[in-house]
C-alpha positions, -999 to 999 in steps of 0.1 A, spaced: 313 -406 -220 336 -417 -190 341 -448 -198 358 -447 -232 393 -459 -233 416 -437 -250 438 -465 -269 410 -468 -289 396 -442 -320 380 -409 -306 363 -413 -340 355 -442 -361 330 -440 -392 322 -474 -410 308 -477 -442 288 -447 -440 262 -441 -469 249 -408 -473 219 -400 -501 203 -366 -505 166 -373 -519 149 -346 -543 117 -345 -556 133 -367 -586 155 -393 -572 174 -407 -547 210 -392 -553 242 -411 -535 267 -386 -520 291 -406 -500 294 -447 -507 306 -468 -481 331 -443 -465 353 -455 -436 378 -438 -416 392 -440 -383 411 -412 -360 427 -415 -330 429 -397 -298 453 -368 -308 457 -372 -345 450 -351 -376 435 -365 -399 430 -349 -436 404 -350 -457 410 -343 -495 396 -343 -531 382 -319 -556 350 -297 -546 316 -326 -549 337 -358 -540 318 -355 -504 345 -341 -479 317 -320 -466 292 -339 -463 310 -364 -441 320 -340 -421 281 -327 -418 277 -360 -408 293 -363 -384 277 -332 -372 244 -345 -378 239 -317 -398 227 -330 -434 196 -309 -437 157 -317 -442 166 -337 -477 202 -355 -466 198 -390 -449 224 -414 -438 211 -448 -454 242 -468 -437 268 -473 -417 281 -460 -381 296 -428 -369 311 -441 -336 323 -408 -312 343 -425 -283 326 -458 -288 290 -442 -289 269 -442 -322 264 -405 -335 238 -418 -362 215 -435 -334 214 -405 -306 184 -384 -296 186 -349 -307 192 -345 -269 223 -364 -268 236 -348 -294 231 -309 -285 252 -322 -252 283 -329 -279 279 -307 -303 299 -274 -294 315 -292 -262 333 -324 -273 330 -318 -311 331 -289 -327 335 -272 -362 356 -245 -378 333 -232 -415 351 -219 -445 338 -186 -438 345 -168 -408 316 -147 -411 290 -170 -410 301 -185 -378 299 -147 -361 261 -126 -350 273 -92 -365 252 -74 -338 273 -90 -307 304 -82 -294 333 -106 -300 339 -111 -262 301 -120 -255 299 -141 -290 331 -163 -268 314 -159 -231 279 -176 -246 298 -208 -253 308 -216 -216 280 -204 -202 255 -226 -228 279 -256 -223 292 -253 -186 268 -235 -170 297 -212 -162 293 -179 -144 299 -143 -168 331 -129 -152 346 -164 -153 333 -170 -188 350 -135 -204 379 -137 -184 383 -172 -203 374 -155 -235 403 -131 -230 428 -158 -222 413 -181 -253 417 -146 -278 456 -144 -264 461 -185 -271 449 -176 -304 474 -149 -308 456 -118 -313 471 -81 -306 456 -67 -278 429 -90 -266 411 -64 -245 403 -39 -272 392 -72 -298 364 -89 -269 351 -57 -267 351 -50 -308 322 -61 -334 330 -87 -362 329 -59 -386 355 -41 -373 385 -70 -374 400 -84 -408 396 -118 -422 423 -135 -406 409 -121 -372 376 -135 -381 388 -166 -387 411 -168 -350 379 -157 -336 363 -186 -349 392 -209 -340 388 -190 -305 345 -200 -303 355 -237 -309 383 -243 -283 364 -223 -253 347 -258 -247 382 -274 -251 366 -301 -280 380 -335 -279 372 -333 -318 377 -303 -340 365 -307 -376 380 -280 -398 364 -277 -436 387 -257 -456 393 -229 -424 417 -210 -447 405 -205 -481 395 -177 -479 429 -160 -464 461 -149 -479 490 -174 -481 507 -150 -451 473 -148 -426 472 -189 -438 509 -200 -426 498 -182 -392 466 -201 -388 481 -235 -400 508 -227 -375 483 -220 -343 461 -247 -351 484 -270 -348 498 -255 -319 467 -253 -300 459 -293 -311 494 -304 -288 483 -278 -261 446 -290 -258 454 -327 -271 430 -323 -295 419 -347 -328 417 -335 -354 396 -339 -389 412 -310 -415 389 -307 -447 409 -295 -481 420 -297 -512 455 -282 -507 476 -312 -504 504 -290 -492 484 -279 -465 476 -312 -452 510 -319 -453 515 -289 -432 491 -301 -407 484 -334 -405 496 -370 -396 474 -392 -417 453 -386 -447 423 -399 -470 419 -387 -504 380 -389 -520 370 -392 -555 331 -393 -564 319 -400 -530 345 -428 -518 373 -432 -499 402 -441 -525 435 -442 -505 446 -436 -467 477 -439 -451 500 -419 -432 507 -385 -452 542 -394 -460 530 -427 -472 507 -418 -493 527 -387 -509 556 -409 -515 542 -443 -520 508 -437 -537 488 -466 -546 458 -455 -562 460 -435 -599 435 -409 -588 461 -400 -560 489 -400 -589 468 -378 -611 465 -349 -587 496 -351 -582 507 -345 -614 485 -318 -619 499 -289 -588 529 -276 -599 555 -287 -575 592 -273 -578 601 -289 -607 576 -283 -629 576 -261 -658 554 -251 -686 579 -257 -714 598 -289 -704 576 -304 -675 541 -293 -683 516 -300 -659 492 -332 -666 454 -324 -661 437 -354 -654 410 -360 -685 375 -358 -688 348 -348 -662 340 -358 -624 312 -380 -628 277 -365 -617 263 -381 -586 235 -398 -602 258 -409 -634 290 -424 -617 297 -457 -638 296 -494 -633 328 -504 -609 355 -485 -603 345 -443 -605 375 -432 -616 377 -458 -642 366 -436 -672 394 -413 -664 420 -435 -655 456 -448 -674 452 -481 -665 416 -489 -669 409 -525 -680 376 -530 -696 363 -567 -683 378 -557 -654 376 -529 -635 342 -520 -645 331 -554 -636 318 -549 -597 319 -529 -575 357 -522 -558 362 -522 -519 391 -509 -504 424 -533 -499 456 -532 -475 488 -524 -488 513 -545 -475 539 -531 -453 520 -496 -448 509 -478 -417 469 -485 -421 476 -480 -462 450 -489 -480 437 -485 -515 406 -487 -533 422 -499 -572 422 -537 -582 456 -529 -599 475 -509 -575 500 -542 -567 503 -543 -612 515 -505 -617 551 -496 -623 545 -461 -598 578 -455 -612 572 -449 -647 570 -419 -662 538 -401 -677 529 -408 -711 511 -380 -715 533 -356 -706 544 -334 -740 575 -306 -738 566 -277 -756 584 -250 -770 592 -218 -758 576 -187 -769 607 -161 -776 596 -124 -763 592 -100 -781 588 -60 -784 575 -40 -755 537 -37 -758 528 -22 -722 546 5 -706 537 23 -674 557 49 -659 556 64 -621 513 54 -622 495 59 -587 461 57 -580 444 75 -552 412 73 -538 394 102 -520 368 86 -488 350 101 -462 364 94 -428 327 85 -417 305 57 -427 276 84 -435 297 108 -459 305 130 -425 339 140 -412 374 151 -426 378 126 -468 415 106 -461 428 94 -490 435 59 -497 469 53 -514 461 23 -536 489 23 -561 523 43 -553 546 53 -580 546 17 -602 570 16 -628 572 -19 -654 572 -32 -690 554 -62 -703 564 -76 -738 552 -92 -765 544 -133 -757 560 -129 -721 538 -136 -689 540 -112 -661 529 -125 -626 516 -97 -600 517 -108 -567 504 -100 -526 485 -98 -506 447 -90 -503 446 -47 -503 481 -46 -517 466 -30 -549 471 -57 -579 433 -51 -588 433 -17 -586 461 -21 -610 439 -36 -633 410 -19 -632 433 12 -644 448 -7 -671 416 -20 -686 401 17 -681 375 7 -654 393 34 -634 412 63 -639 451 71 -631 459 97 -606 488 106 -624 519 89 -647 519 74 -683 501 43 -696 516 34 -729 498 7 -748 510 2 -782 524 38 -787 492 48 -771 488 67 -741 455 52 -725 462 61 -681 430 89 -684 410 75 -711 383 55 -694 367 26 -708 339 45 -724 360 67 -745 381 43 -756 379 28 -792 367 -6 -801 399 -14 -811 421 -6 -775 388 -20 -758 393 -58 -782 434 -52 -773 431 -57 -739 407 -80 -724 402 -96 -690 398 -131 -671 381 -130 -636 387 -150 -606 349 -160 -606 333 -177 -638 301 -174 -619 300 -140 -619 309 -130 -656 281 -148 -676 245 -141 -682 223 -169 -667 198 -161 -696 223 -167 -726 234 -198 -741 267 -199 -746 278 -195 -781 256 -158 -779 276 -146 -750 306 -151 -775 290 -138 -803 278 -107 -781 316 -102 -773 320 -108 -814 293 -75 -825 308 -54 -798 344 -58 -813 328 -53 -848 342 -87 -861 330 -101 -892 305 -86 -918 279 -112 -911 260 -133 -889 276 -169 -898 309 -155 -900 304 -144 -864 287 -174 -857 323 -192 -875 342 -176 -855 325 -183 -821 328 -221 -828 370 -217 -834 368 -201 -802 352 -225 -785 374 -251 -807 408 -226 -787 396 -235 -754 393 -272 -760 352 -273 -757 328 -294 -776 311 -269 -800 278 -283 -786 283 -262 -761 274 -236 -778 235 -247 -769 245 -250 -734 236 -224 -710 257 -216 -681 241 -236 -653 247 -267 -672 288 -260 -669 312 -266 -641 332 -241 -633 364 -252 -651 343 -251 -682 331 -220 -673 364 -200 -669 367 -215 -707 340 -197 -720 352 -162 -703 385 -172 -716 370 -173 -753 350 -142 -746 381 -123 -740 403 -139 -765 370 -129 -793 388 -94 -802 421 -111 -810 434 -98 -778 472 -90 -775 470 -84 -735 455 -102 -710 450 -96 -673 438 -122 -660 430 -115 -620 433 -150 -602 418 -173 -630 418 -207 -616 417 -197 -577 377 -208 -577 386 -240 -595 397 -273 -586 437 -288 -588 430 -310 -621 410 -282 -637 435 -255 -628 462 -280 -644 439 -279 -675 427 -239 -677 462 -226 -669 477 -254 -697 453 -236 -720 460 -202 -714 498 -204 -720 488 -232 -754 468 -198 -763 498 -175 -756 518 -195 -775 497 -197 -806 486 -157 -806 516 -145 -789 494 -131 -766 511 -111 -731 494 -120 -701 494 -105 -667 485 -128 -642 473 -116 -609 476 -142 -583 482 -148 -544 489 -184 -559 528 -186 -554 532 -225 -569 514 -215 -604 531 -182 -606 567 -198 -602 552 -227 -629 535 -202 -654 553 -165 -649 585 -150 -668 586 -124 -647 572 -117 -610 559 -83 -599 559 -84 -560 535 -58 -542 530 -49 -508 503 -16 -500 507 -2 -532 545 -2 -536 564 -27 -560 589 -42 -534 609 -63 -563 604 -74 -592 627 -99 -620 625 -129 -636 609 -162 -624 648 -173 -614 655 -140 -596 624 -136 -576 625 -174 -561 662 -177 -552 679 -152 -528 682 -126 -522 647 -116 -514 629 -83 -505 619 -95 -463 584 -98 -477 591 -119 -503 604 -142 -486 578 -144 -459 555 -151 -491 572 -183 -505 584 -194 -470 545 -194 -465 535 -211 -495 525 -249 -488 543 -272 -511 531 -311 -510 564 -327 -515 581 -346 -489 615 -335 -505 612 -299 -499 625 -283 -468 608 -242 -460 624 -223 -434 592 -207 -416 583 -170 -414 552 -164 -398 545 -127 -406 531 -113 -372 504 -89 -374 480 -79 -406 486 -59 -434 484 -21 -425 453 -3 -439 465 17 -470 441 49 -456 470 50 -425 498 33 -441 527 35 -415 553 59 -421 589 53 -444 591 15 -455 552 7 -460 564 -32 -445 586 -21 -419 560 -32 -391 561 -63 -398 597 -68 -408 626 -92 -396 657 -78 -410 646 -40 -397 673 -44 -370 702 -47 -401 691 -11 -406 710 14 -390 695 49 -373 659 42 -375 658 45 -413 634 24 -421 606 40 -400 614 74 -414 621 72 -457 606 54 -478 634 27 -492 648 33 -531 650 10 -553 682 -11 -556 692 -28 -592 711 -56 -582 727 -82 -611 707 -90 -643 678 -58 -637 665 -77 -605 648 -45 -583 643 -45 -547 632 -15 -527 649 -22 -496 672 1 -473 693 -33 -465 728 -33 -477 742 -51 -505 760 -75 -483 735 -81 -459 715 -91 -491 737 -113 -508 738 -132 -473 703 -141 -472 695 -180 -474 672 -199 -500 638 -204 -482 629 -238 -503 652 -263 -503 646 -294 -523 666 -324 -501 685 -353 -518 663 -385 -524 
């Protein structure tokens, strides 16, 4: 390896082929992918879930499993062939010079070994290094990654750190051997916008202090912004467009890369006059892609003759830094033009108050043992919550992981029971009637969406009986075909073929399958829905196309919805209002306008300065939150955010770590439970700023 010169690419992969063969067929994963990175650069890999970010990256691993094979093309690691070294070669590289960061932190981690010896191993394995030398690295390498107290976490077990520490740990494992590579696939997916805007932050930190390269798998186009310098976006298995990140955001060239696009909400958007524009029909199955260009079928500016003629290799653009494009017609498009597609729609005008909830909390009563023993603590999940939802409006509830929003839910919907306060549903007072001794007809009122369509159907039942199922429960119709009627208009609502109605759940993608759980809870002629982060398991397009539904929905059965969502970008796109939560507490709430320009509660605006926008026109002033959310069985005492507060110091007297804050009305009904004075409030500066062109 001493010989490679550094001018050249630390990575280079040429045409690379990859095929995963099953008993039936041969089935193509990654066509003729090529992509170079050099020494010190951050290069992002992105495209929705199955366009084969992963596998390249398993590649270059050499980790494709008994049935992957790479049928072509060269993985070159500092001018040596990956695909053509002995397994002994490789186990010298792997974990020293390249290494890789997993979605989920637990899988990386043995949960029978302590965190210090998990880091010690990696040294010792690749270096030969002694064991003193090799944990008093480990504690240095848990500092770099900046985590409290480093002596107490070596000597803790996986179990006992949060998420975000898992995933720093992780980080941690990978740098020990100082890699000259670091492949990252989707490291923060799994963590709250807050824990993310940290890790972002520290890996690109510790990429300038070890000079590392680096190859940073997602599909959050604002977090490759965040992190990296150049960029290639996949589609079905190929490499459509690369370029330098600012190229390619503001001078796309390929109408895939346009699509996506125009399917996140950036500032801007808006679901009345600016509605988002999902990108139609389906990803093409591996085995089914179509003749020429793959995107073809799903693209504005297909040309039959043409672009499904051969197949399409990628092509300079003129001009760029390394731009390229795979599209026969990218020099033909006006990338000016506006959408066709796009369609204003009106807005729905509120109406009465349908949900009231007044002073609600809900505690929990645990033992302060694993096995049952010692003196129960009880867990403060939801503290005094006070709001109003109306008729047709949308109501966004957002935090952090633990800061109660499900909790919330599960007591609205019945699944648990209040602790005390009111619950008022349509003159109704529902906060200690659970679910079972509710009537069919509050039960068909108030209906919910869940975060994971994979976990809400029966494997066993077609389709159309799951929504007839839902359809007998809520006593509709006298008869079989009128249920049977009124299952296909539901499918008809959520924009499916009624074919589907044959189909059974395995034979749906996921964005098809949040449609059927949104026609399952829409089969009571529900007039409230929760739904608890909807489109977070989905891909950008789909999540364009399954929120667009659910406010088309609203507006036709003037329907209120409660959205639950860490999601900052939809909530601003979708929401009304915004409920902000932190460890139980409402910390501010208001409209849309109120709760995204100043002035803020602190931890609001550590939320939206965190949130990753993809728009080179946006300017965030950073706050990285330090530390994690407190547990909400010791929640600290007075302000439950004061530990991890910037403006603290504006209070005088120690006030915010003895009383809990009240809550201020400042102009137009916009809350915030703050002690900080008025004034130091209406000093506080926006934290997005969109720049002149």
């Amino acid at each position: 390896m001493t010989n490679w010169d550094p001018s050249k690419p630390i990575l280079e992969i040429e045409n690379l082929s990859i095929s995963f063969f099953t008993r039936l067929r041969e089935i193509p994963a990654v066509m003729d992918f090529s992509c170079t990175v050099m020494a010190g650069e951050a290069m992002g890999l992105v495209g929705e879930s199955g366009c084969g970010k992963s596998t390249v990256a398993l590649a270059v691993m050499r980790d494709l499993g008994k049935n992957g094979r790479i049928t072509a093309g060269r993985i070159l690691f500092k001018g040596r062939d990956l695909v053509t070294m002995s397994d002994e070669e490789l186990r010298q590289i792997r974990g020293s010079e390249i290494a890789m960061i997993y979605q989920e932190p637990m899988a990386s981690l043995n949960p029978a070994m302590k965190i210090g010896a998990q880091l010690a191993e990696v040294p010792m394995i690749h270096q030969g290094m002694g064991r003193d030398e090799a944990w008093k690295l480990a504690r240095q390498i848990v500092a770099d990654v900046r985590l409290p107290d480093p002596d107490r976490i070596i000597n803790a077990y996986p179990h006992q750190l949060s998420g975000g520490q898992q995933q720093r740990i992780v980080i941690a494992m990978a740098l020990m051997s100082k890699p000259a590579l670091l492949i990252l696939d989707e490291p923060t997916t799994a963590l709250d916008v807050t824990v993310e805007a940290g890790i972002v932050d520290l890996v690109k930190d510790l990429g300038e202090k070890y000079g590392t390269s680096m190859l940073f798998i997602s599909h959050n186009l604002g977090l490759v912004m965040d992190v990296c310098d150049r960029l290639c976006v996949m589609y079905s298995g190929e490499a459509v467009e690369t370029g330098a990140v600012t190229e390619v955001f503001d001078t796309m060239r390929h109408p895939y890369t346009q699509a996506l696009f125009r399917s996140i909400p950036l500032p801007g958007a808006d679901k009345n006059s600016r509605p988002l524009i999902s990108i139609p029909g389906n990803f093409p199955l591996p085995h089914e892609r179509p003749q020429g260009c793959n995107f073809g079928p799903r693209c504005d500016y297909f040309q039959k003759g043409r672009c499904d003629a051969a197949e399409i290799a990628m092509s300079g653009v003129p001009g760029g830094d390394r731009h390229a494009s795979r599209c026969l017609k990218w020099a033909e498009i006006d990338w000016s033009a506006p959408p066709k597609a796009r369609v204003s729609k009106e807005k729905v005008p509120v109406g009465e108050i349908v949900l009231k909830m007044d002073d609600l909390k809900k505690y929990y009563s645990v033992s302060g043992s694993a096995f049952g023993g010692g003196s129960r603590k009880v867990v403060k999940a939801n503290e005094t919550l006070s709001f109003e939802a109306r008729e047709g409006e949308t109501l966004a509830i957002v935090g952090e992981s633990g800061c109660g929003k499900s909790t919330f839910a599960k007591v609205l919907m019945g699944l648990e029971t209040a602790t005390s306060g009111q619950i008022m549903l349509f003159d109704e007072n529902v906060q200690s009637t659970p679910i079972q001794k509710r009537n069919t007809d509050t039960v068909s009122k108030v209906q919910m969406v869940f975060q994971n369509p994979f976990d809400t159907l029966n494997p066993s039942m077609n389709v159309g009986r799951q929504i007839i199922r839902a359809l007998e429960i809520f006593r509709y119709g006298g008869s079989d075909a009128e249920r049977h009627a009124r299952m296909l208009e539901l499918l008809d609502l959520v924009k499916l073929p009624r074919a589907f109605a044959e189909r059974m759940p395995r034979q749906l993608s996921g964005g098809q399958k949040q449609r059927v759980g949104i026609a399952r809870a829409f089969a009571g002629g529900a007039k409230v829905v929760v739904a608890d982060e909807p489109v977070s398991a989905l891909d950008v397009s789909v999540q364009a196309a399954v929120t667009d539904l659910l406010m088309d929905i609203q507006r036709e059965n003037r329907t209120t919805l409660l959205f639950i969502s860490h999601d900052l970008s939809i909530v601003r796109y979708l929401s009304d209002r915004v409920m902000v939560m932190y460890l139980g507490h409402v910390v501010e709430m208001g409209t849309t306008d109120q709760v995204f320009s100043p002035p803020y509660h602190p931890y609001t605006e550590a939320l939206l300065s965190a949130v990753p926008i993809a728009d080179t026109h946006v300017e965030r002033k950073r706050i990285v939150l330090e530390g994690d959310i407190p547990s909400a069985m010791n929640p600290p005492p007075g302000c439950p955010f004061q530990t991890r507060c910037r403006w603290k110091s504006q209070v005088p007297g120690g006030l915010c770590e003895r009383e809990v804050p009240p809550v201020q009305v400042l102009e137009g009904g916009h809350q915030i439970k703050c002690h900080l004075d008025r004034e130091v409030l209406a000093r506080m500066e926006p934290v997005i700023k969109i720049a002149a062109e």
